[in-house]
C-alpha positions in Angstrom: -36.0 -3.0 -4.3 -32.6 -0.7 -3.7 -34.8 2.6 -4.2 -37.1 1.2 -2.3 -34.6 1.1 1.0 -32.9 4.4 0.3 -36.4 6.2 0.2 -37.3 4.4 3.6 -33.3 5.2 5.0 -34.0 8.8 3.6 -37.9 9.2 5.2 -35.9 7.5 8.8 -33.1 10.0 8.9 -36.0 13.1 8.0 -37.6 11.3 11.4 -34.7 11.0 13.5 -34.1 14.9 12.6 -37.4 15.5 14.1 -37.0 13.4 17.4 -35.8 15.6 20.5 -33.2 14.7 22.2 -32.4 14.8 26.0 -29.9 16.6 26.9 -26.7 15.2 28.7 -28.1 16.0 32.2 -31.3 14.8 31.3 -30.2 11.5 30.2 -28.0 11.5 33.6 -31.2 12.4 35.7 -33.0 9.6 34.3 -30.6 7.1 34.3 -29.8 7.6 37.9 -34.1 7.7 39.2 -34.3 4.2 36.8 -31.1 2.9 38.9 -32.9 3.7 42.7 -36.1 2.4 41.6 -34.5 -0.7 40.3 -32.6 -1.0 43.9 -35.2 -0.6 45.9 -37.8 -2.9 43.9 -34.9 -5.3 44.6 -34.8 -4.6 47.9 -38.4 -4.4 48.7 -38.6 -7.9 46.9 -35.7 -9.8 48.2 -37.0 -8.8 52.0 -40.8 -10.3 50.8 -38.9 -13.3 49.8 -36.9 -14.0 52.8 -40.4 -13.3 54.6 -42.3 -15.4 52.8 -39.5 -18.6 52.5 -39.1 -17.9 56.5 -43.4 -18.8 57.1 -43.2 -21.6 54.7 -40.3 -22.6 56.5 -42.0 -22.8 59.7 -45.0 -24.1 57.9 -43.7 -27.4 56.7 -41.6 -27.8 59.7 -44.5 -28.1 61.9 
């Protein structure tokens, strides 16, 4: 069982050596295009749900 997890810990680290990693500016540029998408999704959906609770508003006021 123990050699079992060292031989998977080893084969992960042998993995991890292989992965490439972004660079600072990279990860920076990415970070910041995930953070405008995410505010304008939020944007774009609060102002369809004031629209829509404004028509059912006026809906079930009739």
């Amino acid at each position: 069982m123990v050699t079992k997890a060292i031989q998977f810990l080893s084969e992960v680290r042998s993995e991890v050596k292989k992965v490439t990693w972004p660079t600072k500016k990279e990860a920076i540029g990415g970070t910041v295009v995930v953070l405008v998408v995410v505010f304008i999704m939020a944007l774009f959906l609060g102002l369809v749900d004031m629209l829509l609770s404004k028509i059912i508003g006026v809906i079930f006021s009739a």
